[in-house]
NUMAR-316812 format. One line per 5 residues: number of its first residue (from 1); their letters; for each residue x, y, z of N, C-alpha, C, CB. Coordinates in steps of 0.02 Angstrom, whole numbers. Glycine has a CB too. Layout:
NUM> a> X,Y,Z,X,Y,Z,X,Y,Z,X,Y,Z | ... $
REM end
This chain:
1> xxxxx> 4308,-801,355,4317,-761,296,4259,-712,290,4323,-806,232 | 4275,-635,305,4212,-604,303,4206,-560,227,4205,-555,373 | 4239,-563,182,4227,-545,136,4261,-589,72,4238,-483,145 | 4229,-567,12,4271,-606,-70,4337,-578,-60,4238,-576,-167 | 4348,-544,-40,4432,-504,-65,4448,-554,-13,4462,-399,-51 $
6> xxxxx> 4452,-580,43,4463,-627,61,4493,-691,33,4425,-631,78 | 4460,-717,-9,4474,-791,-30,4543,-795,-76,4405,-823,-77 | 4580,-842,-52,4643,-825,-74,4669,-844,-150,4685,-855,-27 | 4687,-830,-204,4693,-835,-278,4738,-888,-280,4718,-772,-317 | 4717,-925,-329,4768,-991,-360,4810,-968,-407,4730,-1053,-398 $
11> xxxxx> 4872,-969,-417,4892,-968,-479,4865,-983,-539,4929,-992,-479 | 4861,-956,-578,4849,-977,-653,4888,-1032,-664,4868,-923,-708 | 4930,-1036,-676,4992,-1099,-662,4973,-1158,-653,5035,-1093,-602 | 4938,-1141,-602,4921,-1225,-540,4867,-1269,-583,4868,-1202,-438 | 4833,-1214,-634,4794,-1291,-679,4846,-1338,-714,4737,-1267,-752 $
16> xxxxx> 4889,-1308,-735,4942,-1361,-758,4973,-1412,-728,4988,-1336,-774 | 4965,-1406,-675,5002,-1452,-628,4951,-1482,-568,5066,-1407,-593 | 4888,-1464,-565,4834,-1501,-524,4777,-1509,-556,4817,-1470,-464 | 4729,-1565,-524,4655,-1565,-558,4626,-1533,-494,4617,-1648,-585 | 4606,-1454,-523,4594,-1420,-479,4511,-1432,-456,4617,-1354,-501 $
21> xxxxx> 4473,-1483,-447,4394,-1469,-468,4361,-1499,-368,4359,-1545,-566 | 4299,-1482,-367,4265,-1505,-301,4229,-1565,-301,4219,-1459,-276 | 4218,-1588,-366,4211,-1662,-372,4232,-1712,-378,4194,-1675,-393 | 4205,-1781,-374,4257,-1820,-407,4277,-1821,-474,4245,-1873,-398 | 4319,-1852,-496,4330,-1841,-562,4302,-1890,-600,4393,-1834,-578 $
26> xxxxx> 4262,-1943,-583,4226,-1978,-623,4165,-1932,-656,4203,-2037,-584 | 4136,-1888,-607,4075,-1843,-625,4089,-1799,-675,4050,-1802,-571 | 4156,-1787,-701,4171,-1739,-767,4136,-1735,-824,4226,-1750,-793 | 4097,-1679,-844,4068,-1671,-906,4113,-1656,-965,4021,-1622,-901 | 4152,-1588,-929,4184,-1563,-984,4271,-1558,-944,4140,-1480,-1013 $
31> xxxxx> 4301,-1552,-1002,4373,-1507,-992,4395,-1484,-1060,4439,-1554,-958 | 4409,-1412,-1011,4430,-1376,-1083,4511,-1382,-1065,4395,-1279,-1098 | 4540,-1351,-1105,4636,-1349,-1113,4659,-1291,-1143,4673,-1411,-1166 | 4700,-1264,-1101,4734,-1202,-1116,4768,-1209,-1190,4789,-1185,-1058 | 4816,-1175,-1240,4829,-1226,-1274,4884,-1268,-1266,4829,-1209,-1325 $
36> xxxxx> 4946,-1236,-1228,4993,-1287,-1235,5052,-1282,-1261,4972,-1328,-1263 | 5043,-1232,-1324,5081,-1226,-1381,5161,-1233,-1387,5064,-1169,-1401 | 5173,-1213,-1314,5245,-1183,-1301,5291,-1236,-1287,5249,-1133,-1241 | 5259,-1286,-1258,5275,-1349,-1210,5308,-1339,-1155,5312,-1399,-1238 | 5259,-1314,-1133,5237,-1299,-1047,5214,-1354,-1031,5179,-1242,-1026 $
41> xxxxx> 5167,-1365,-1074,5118,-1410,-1067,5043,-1379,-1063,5135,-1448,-1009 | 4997,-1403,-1050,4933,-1374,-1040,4907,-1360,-993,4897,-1398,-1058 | 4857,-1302,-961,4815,-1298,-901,4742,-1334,-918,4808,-1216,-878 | 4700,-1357,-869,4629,-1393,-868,4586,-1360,-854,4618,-1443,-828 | 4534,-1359,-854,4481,-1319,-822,4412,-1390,-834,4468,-1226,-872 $
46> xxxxx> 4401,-1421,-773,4369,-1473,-789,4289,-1438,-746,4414,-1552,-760 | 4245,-1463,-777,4191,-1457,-766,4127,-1508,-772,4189,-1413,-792 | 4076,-1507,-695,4033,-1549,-650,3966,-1564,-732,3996,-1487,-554 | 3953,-1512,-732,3912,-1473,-797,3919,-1396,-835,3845,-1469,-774 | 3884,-1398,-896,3908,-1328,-914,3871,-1268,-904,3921,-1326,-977 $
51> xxxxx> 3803,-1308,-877,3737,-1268,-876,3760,-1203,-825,3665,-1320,-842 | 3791,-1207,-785,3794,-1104,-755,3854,-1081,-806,3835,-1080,-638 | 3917,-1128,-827,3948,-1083,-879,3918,-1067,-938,4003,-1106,-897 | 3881,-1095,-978,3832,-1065,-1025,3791,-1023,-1032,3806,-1090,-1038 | 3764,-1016,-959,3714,-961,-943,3763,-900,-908,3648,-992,-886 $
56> xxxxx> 3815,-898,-884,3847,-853,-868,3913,-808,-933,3872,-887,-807 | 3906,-859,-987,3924,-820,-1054,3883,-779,-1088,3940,-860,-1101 | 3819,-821,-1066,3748,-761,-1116,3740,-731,-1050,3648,-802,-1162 | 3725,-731,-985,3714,-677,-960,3754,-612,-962,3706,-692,-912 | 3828,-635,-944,3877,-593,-982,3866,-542,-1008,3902,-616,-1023 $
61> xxxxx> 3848,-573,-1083,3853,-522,-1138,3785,-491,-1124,3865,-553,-1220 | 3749,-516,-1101,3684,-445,-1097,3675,-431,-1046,3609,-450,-1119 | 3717,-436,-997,3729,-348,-938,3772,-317,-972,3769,-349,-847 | 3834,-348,-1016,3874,-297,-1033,3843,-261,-1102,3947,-325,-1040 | 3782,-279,-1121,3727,-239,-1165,3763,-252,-1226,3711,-150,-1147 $
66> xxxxx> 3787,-280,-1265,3803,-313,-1312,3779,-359,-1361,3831,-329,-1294 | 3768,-334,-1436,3724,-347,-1480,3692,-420,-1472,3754,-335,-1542 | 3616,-441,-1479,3602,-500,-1502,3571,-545,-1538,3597,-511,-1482 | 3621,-533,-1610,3657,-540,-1661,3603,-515,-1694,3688,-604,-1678 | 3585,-546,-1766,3640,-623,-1782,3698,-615,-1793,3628,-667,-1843 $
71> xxxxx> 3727,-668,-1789,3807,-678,-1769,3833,-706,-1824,3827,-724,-1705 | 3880,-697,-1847,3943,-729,-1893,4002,-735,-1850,3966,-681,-1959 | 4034,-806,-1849,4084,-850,-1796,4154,-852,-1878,4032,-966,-1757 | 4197,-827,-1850,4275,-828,-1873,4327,-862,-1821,4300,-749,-1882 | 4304,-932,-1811,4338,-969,-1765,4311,-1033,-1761,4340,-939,-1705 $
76> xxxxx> 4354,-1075,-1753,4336,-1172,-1738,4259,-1169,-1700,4411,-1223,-1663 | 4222,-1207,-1729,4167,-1230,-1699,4201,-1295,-1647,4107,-1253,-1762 | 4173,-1304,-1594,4197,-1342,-1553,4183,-1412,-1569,4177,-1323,-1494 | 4146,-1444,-1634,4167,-1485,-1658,4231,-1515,-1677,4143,-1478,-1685 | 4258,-1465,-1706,4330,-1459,-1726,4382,-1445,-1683,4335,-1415,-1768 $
81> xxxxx> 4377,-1403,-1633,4411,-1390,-1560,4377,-1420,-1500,4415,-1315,-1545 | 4344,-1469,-1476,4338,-1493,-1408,4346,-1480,-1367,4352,-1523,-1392 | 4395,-1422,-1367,4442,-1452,-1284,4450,-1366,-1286,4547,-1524,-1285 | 4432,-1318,-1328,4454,-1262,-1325,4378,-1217,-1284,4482,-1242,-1406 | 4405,-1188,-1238,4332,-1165,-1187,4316,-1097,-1246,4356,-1129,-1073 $
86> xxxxx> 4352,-1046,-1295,4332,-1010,-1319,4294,-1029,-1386,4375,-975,-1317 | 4313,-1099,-1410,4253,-1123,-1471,4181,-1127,-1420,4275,-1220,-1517 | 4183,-1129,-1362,4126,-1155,-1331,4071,-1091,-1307,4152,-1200,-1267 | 4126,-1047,-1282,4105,-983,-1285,4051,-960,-1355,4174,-944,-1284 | 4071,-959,-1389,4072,-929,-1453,4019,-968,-1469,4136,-931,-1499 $
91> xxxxx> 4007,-1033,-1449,3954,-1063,-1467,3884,-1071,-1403,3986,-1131,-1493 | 3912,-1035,-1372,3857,-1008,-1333,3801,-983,-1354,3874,-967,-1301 | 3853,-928,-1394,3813,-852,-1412,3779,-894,-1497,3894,-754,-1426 | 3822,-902,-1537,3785,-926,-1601,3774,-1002,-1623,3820,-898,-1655 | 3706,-999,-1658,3686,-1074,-1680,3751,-1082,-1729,3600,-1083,-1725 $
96> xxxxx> 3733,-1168,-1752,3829,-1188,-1776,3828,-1159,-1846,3861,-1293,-1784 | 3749,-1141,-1885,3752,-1120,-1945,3793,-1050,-1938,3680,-1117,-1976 | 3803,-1018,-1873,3851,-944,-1882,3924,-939,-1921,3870,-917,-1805 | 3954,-996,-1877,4017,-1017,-1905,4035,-1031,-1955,4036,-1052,-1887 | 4097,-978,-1998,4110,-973,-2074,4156,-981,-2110,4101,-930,-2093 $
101> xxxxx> 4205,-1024,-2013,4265,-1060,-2053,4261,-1119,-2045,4331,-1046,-2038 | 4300,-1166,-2093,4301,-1224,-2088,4393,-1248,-2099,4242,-1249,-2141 | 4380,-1274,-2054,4462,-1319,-2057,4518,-1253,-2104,4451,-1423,-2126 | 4500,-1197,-2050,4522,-1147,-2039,4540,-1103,-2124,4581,-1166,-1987 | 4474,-1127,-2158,4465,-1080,-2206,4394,-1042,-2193,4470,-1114,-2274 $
106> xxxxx> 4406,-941,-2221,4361,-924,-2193,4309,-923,-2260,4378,-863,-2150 | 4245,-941,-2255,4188,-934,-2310,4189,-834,-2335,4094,-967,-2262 | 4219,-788,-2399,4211,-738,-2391,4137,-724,-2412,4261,-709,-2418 | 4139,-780,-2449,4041,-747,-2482,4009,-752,-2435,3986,-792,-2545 | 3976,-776,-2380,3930,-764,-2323,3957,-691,-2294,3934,-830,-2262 $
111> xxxxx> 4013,-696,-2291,4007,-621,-2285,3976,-534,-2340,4074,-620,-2274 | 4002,-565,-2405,3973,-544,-2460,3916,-555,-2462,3995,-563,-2508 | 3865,-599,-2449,3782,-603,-2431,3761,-584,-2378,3752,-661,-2429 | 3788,-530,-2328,3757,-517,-2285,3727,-446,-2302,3793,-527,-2230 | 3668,-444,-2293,3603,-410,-2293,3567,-367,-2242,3564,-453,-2303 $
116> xxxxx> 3602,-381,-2189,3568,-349,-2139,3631,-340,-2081,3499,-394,-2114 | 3614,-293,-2016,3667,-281,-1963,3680,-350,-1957,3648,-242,-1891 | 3765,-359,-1928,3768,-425,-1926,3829,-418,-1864,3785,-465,-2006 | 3848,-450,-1806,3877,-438,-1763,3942,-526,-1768,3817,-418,-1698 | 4013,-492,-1778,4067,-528,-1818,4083,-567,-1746,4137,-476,-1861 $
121> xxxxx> 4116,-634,-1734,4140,-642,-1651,4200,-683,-1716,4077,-701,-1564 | 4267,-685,-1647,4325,-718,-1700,4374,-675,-1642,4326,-690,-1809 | 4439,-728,-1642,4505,-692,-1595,4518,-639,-1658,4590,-755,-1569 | 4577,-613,-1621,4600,-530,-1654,4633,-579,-1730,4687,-464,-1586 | 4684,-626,-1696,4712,-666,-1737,4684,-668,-1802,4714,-722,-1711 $
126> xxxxx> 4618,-694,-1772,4562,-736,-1815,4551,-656,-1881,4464,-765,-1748 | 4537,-600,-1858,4506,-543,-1896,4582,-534,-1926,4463,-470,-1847 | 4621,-536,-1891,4689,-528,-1946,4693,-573,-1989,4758,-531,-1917 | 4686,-632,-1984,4686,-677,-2030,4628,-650,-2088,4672,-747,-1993 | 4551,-624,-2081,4520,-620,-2133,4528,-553,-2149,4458,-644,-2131 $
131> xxxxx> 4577,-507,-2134,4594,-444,-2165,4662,-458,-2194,4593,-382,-2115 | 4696,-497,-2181,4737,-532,-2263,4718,-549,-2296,4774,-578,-2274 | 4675,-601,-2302,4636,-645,-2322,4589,-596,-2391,4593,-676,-2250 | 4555,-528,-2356,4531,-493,-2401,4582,-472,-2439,4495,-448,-2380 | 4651,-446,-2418,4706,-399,-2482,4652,-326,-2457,4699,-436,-2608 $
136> xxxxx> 4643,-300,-2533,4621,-230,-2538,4549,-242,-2547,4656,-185,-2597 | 4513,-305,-2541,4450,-290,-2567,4401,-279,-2515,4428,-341,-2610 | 4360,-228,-2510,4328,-201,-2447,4266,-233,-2449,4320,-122,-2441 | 4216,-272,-2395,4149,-283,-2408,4112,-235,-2354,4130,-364,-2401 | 4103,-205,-2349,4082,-163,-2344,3989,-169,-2284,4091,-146,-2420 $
141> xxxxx> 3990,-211,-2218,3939,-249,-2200,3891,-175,-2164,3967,-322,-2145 | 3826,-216,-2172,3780,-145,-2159,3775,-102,-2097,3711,-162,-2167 | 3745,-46,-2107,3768,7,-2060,3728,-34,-1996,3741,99,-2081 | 3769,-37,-1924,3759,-67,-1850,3784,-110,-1854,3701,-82,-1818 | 3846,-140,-1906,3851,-215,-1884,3921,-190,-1820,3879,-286,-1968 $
146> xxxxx> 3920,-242,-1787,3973,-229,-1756,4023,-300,-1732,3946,-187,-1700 | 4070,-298,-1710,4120,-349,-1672,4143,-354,-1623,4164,-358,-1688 | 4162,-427,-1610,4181,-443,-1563,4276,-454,-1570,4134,-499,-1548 | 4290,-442,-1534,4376,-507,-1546,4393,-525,-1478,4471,-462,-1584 | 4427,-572,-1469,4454,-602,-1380,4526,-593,-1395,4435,-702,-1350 $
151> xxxxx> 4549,-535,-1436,4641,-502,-1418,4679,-583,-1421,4657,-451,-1307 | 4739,-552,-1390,4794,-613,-1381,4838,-644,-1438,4758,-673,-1357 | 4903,-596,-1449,4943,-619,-1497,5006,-631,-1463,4948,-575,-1553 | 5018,-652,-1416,5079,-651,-1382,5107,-738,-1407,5064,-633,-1286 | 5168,-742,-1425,5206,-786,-1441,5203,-828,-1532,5191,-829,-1380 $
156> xxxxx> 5137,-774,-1569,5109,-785,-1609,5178,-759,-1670,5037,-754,-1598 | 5232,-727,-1639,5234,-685,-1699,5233,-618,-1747,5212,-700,-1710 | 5155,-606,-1724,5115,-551,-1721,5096,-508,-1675,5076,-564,-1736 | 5103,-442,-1670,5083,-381,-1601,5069,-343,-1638,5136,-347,-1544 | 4989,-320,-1659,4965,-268,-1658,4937,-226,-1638,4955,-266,-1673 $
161> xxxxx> 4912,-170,-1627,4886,-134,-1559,4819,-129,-1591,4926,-54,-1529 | 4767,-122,-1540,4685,-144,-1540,4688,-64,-1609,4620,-133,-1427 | 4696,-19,-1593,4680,40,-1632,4688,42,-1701,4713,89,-1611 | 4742,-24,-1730,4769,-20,-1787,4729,-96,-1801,4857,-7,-1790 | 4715,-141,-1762,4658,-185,-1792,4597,-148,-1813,4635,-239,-1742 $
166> xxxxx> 4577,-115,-1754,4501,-90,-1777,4488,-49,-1824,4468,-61,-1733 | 4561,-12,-1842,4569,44,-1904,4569,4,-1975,4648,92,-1897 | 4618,-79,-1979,4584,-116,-2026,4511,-135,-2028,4614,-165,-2027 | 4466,-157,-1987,4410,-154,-1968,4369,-139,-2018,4405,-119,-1922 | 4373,-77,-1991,4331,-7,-2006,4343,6,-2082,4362,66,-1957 $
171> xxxxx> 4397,-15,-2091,4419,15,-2163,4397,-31,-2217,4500,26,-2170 | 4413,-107,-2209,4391,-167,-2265,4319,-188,-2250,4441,-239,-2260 | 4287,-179,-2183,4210,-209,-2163,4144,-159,-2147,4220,-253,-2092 | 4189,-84,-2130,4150,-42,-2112,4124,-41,-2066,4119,-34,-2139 | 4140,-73,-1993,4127,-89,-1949,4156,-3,-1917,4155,-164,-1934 $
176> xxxxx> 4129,28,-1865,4162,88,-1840,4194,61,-1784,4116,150,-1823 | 4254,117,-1754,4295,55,-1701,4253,79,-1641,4399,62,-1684 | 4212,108,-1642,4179,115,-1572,4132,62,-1566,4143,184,-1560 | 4106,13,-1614,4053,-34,-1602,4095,-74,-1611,3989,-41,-1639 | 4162,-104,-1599,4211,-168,-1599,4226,-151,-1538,4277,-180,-1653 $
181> xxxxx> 4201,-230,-1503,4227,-249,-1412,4297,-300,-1411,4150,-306,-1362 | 4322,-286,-1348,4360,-331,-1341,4334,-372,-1278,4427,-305,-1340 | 4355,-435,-1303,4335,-467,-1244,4408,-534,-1189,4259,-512,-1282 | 4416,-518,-1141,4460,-534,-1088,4428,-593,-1063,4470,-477,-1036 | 4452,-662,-1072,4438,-693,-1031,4468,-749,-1046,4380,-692,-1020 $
186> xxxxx> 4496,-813,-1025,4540,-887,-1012,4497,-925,-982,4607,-886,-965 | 4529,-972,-1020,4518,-1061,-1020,4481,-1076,-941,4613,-1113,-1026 | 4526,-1026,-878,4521,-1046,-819,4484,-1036,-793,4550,-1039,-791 | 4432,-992,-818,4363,-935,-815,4313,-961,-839,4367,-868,-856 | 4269,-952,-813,4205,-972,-829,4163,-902,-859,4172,-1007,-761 $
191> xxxxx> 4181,-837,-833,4152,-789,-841,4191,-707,-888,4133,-788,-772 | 4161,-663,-935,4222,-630,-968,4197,-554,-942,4231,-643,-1063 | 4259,-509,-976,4246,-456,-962,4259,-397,-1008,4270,-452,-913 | 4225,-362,-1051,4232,-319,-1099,4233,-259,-1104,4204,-327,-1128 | 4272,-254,-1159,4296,-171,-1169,4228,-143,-1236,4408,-165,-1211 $
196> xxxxx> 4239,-73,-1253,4205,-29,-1305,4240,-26,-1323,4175,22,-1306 | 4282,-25,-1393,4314,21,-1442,4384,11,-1424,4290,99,-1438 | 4425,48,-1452,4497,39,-1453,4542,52,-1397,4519,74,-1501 | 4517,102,-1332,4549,123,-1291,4489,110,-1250,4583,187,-1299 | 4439,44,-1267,4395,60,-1171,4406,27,-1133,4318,55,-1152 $
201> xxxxx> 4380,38,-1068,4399,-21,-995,4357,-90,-998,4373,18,-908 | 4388,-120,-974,4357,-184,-952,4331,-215,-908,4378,-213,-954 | 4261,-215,-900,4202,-218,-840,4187,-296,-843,4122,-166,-858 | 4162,-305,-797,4136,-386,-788,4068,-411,-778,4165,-415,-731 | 4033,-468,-754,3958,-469,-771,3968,-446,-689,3907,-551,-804 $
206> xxxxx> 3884,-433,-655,3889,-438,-584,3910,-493,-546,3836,-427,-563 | 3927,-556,-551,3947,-604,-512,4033,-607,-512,3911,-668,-538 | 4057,-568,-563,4139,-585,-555,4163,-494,-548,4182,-638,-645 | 4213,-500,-520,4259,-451,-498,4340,-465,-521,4250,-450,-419 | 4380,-395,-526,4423,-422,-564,4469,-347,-506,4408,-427,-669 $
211> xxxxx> 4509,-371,-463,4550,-333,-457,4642,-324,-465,4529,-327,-413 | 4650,-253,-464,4717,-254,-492,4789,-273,-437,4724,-179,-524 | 4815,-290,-430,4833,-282,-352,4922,-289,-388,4793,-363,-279 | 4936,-266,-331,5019,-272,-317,5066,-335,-323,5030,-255,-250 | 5092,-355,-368,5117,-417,-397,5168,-449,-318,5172,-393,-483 $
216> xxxxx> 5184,-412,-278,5236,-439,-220,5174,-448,-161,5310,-372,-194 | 5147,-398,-141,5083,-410,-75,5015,-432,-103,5062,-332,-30 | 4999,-429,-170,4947,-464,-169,4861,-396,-178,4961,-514,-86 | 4902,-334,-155,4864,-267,-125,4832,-240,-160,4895,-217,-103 | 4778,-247,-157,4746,-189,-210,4786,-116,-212,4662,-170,-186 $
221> xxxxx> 4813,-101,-295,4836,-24,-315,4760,14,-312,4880,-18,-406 | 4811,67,-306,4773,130,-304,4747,164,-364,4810,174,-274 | 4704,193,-367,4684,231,-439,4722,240,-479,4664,289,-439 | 4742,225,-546,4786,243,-587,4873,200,-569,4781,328,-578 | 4861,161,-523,4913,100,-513,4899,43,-569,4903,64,-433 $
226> xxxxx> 4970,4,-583,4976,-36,-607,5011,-102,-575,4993,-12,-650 | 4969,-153,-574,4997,-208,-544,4964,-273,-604,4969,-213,-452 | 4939,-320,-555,4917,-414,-586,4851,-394,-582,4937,-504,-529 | 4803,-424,-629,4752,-446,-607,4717,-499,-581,4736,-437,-630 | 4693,-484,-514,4671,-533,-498,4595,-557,-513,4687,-530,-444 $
231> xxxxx> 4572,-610,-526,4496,-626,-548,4457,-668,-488,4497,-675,-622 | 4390,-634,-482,4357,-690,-426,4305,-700,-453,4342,-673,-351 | 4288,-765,-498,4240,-785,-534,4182,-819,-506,4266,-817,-577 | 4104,-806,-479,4083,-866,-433,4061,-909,-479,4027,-855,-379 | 4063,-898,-541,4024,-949,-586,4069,-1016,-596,4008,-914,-663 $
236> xxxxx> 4145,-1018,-579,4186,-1051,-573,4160,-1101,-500,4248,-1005,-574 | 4085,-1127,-503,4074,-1164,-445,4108,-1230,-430,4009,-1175,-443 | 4136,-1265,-484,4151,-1337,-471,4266,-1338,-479,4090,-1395,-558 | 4272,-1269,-457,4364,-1267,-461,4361,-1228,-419,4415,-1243,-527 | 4398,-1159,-437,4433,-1098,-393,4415,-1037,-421,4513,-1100,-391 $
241> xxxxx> 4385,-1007,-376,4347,-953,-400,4397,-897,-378,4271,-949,-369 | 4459,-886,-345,4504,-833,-341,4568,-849,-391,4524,-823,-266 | 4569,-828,-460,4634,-841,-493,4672,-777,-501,4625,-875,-561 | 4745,-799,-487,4794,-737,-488,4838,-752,-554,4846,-730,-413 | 4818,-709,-615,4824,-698,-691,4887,-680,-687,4776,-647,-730 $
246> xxxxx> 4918,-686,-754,4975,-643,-763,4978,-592,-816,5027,-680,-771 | 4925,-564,-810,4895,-512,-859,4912,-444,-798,4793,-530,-885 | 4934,-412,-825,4940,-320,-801,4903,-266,-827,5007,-289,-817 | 4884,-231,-803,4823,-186,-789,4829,-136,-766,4781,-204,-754 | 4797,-85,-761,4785,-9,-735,4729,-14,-712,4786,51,-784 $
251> xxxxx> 4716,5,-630,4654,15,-606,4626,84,-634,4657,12,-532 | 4570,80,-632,4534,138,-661,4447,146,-637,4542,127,-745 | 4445,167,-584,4379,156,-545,4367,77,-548,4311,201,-581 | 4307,58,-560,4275,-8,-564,4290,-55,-622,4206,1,-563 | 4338,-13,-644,4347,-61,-722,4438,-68,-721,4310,-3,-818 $
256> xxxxx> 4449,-82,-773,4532,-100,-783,4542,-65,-869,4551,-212,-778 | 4612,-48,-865,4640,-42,-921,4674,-100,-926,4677,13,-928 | 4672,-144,-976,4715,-205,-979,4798,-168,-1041,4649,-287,-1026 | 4840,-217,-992,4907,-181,-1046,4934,-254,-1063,4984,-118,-999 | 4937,-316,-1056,4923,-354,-1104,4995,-410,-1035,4937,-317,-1209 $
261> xxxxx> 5003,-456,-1050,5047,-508,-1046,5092,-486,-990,5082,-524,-1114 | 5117,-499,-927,5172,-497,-917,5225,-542,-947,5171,-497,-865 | 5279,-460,-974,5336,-499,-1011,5382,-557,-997,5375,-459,-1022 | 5371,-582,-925,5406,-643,-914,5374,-702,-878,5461,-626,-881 | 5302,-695,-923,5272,-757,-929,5259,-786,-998,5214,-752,-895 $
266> xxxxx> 5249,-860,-986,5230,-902,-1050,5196,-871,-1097,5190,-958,-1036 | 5197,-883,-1158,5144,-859,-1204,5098,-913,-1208,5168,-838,-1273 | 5016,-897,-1213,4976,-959,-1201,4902,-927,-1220,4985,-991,-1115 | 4860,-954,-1233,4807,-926,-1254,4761,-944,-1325,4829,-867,-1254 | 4700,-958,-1302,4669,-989,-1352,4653,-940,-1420,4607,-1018,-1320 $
271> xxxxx> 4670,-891,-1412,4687,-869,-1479,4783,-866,-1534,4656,-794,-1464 | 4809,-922,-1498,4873,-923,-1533,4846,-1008,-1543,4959,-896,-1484 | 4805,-1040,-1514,4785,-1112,-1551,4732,-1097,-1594,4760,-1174,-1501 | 4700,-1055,-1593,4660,-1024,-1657,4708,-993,-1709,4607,-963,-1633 | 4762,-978,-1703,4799,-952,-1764,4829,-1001,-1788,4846,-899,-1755 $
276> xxxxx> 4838,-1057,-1745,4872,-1103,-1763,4832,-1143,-1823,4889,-1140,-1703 | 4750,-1134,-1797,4710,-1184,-1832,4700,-1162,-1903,4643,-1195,-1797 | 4702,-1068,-1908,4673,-1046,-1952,4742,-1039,-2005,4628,-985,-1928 | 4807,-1082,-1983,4885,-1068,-2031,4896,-1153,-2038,4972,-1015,-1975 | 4865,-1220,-2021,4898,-1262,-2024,4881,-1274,-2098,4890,-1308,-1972 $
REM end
């Protein structure tokens, strides 16, 4: 094998149906779980330790130069979710005092006491949920705060387009949509990849690569082609570091336009068990 484009991609799929890992499975620290919701059933992502996925979530976010913080969390602390790899994420980045929901009510006065730039993390779900949640009343958070969301409304119900979230945003929090990221990344991943603003591409840290390729050969498209993305994560040391997504994309130099779900796959995603958490 003389190069990464080399190594051949697992289905996304195949966590559902194998324990995909290089150890034994007595040595398991963690497993996270796709959610499930649909009854598919669930995908695994089991892990040796968390120590390079922890350090490859904060390294992450500061190659991709992304605020650090303080943070306000609009999503399950992984107390409450275990098994969900994006409460874990999320608790990477902030101590547990960040987190401002509880048993999927959101605290609005911590938001009303905030005093200084303050950088929001929470699925899209999650910010839709606290822009109902507000009605018409705007708080208005100080000039640089900015956000995060991890997208994903497919089977939810709900489809809104990033431009018309961030335009609520902007409008009830004062957040501008050019300082709201999106961030791309699954259960099966160890590592994410983020956008700027409402229409930007999606880059990755230096250790993962994300190409678009041709859903029948496998081929990398050409500039301005649309095919699958494929992900080659190395931080994924203790599973499969080539996964073939069923997410569709637009190549676009070194980055991707993400266009969201292929329509004839499952709906799945830890932000529809976050909506779930933040409606039961």
């Amino acid at each position: 094998m003389a190069c990464w484009r080399d190594i051949p991609c697992v289905p996304q799929d195949a966590f559902k149906h194998a324990d995909l890992r290089s150890f034994p499975a007595h040595e398991t620290a963690k497993t996270f779980r796709t959610s499930g919701t649909t009854g598919e059933g669930f995908g695994q992502h089991h892990f040796r330790t968390l120590e390079i996925y922890e350090t490859a979530v904060r390294e992450g976010w500061r190659s991709a130069g992304l605020p650090a913080g303080p943070f306000l969390v609009i999503a399950p602390h992984p107390d409450e979710a275990p098994y969900s790899s994006l409460s874990h994420m999320l608790a990477a980045l902030a101590p547990r005092e960040a987190f401002i929901a509880s048993a999927g009510i959101i605290d609005l006065d911590r938001l009303r006491a905030v005093s200084a730039p303050v950088c929001l993390l929470g699925t899209a779900l999650g910010f839709l949920h606290l822009m109902e949640k507000l009605g018409t009343e705007k708080i208005p958070l100080p000039p640089g705060s900015t956000a995060m969301e991890t997208g994903g409304y497919k089977g939810s119900g709900r489809n809104i387009s990033r431009e018309q979230l961030y335009g609520m945003i902007a409008d009830l929090l004062g957040i501008a949509p050019e300082n709201i990221f999106n961030e791309y990344g699954m259960t099966e991943l160890s590592s994410q990849f983020y956008a700027r603003g409402p229409r930007g591409l999606h880059r990755g840290p230096p250790w993962a690569r994300a190409v678009v390729a041709d859903p029948v050969t496998l081929q990398e498209v050409g500039e301005g082609g649309t095919g699958i993305v494929l992900v080659y994560d190395a931080a994924n040391v203790g599973s499969v570091v080539g996964i073939r997504t069923q997410d569709l994309a637009i190549k676009r130099g070194d980055a991707f336009e993400l266009l969201g779900r292929d329509p004839a796959a499952l709906p799945r995603g830890c932000s529809r068990a976050a909506d779930e958490w933040m409606t039961r």
